[in-house]
N, C-alpha and C positions, 0 to 999 in steps of 0.2 A: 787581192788587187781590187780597185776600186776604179771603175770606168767612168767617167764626168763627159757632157753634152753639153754644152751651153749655147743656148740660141735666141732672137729677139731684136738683134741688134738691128739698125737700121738709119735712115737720113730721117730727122728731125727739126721743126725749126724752133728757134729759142723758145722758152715758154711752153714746150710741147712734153708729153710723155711718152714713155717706153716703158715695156714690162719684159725682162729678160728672164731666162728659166733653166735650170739647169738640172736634170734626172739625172740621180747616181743611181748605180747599179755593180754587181758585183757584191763581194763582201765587206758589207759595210758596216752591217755591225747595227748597237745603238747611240752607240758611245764615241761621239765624231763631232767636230767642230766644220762647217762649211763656210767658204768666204767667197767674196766678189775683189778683185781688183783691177787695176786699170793700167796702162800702160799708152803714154802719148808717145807719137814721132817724139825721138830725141831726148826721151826723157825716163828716168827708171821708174819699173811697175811699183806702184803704190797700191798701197790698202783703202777700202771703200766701205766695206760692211762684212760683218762676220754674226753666226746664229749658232748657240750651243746646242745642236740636234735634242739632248736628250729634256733639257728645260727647257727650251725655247727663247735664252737669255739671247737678246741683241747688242750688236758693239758697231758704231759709225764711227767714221773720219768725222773730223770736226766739219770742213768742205762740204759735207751731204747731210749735216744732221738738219730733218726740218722737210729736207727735199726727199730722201731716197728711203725706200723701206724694206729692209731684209725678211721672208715669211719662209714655210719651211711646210711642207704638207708629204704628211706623214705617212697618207697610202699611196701618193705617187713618187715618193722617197725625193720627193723635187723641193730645191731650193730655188728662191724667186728673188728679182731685185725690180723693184716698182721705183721707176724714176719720174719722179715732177718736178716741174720747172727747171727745166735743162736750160742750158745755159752752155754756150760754145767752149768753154774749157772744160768741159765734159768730157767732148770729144776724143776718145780711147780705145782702142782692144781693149775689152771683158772678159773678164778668165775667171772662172769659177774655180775653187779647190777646195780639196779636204783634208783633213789631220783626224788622226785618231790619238794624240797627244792633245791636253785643251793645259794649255799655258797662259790665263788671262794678259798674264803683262808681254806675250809674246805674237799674239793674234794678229800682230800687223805686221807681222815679219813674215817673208814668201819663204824664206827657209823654214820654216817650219812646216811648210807642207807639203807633203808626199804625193798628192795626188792633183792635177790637173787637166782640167778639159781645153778643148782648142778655144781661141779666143773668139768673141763676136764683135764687131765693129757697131760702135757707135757713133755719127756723125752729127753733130749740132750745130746748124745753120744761124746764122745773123739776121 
């Protein structure tokens, strides 16, 4: 089993940043794929950024490429999402997750992963 924490979230106003972070722990191996996605009122959880643990390869939504940056630190087994220039459709629960399945053409599919931390609210002001 693999435990996820995701925390960071908070009221921002447009233009602003946040840095979310999420420590796994548990058996996790080396060999795991970690993602970010999002989830607005009314609307289904979408994919944001995902980081192949083992190389460090990164994968963005077209939406956040430029703005958001997936990082991965390797003695605090924590995956991080650096967000700049927020921008109100931002606005979402953050869910971290992990797969120990790494499927490129599948990394934005939430079925694909087995593990989930609670979400953290992100708020992006006008």
């Amino acid at each position: 089993h693999v435990q996820l924490q995701a925390s960071g979230g908070g009221l921002v106003q447009a233009g602003g940043s946040l840095r979310l972070s999420c420590p796994a722990s548990g058996r996790t191996g080396s060999r795991y794929v970690m993602a970010w996605f999002r989830q607005a009122p009314g609307k289904e959880r979408e994919f944001v950024a995902a980081i192949i643990w083992q190389s460090s390869s990164t994968y963005y939504a077209d939406f956040v490429k430029g703005r958001f940056t997936v990082s991965r630190d390797l003695a605090k087994n924590t995956v991080s999402l650096q967000m700049n220039s927020l921008k109100p459709e931002d606005t979402a629960v953050y869910y971290c997750a992990a797969s120990r399945t790494i499927i490129l053409s599948s990394l934005a599919n939430p079925a694909g992963y087995a593990y989930w931390g609670q979400g953290t609210l992100v708020t992006v002001s006008s």
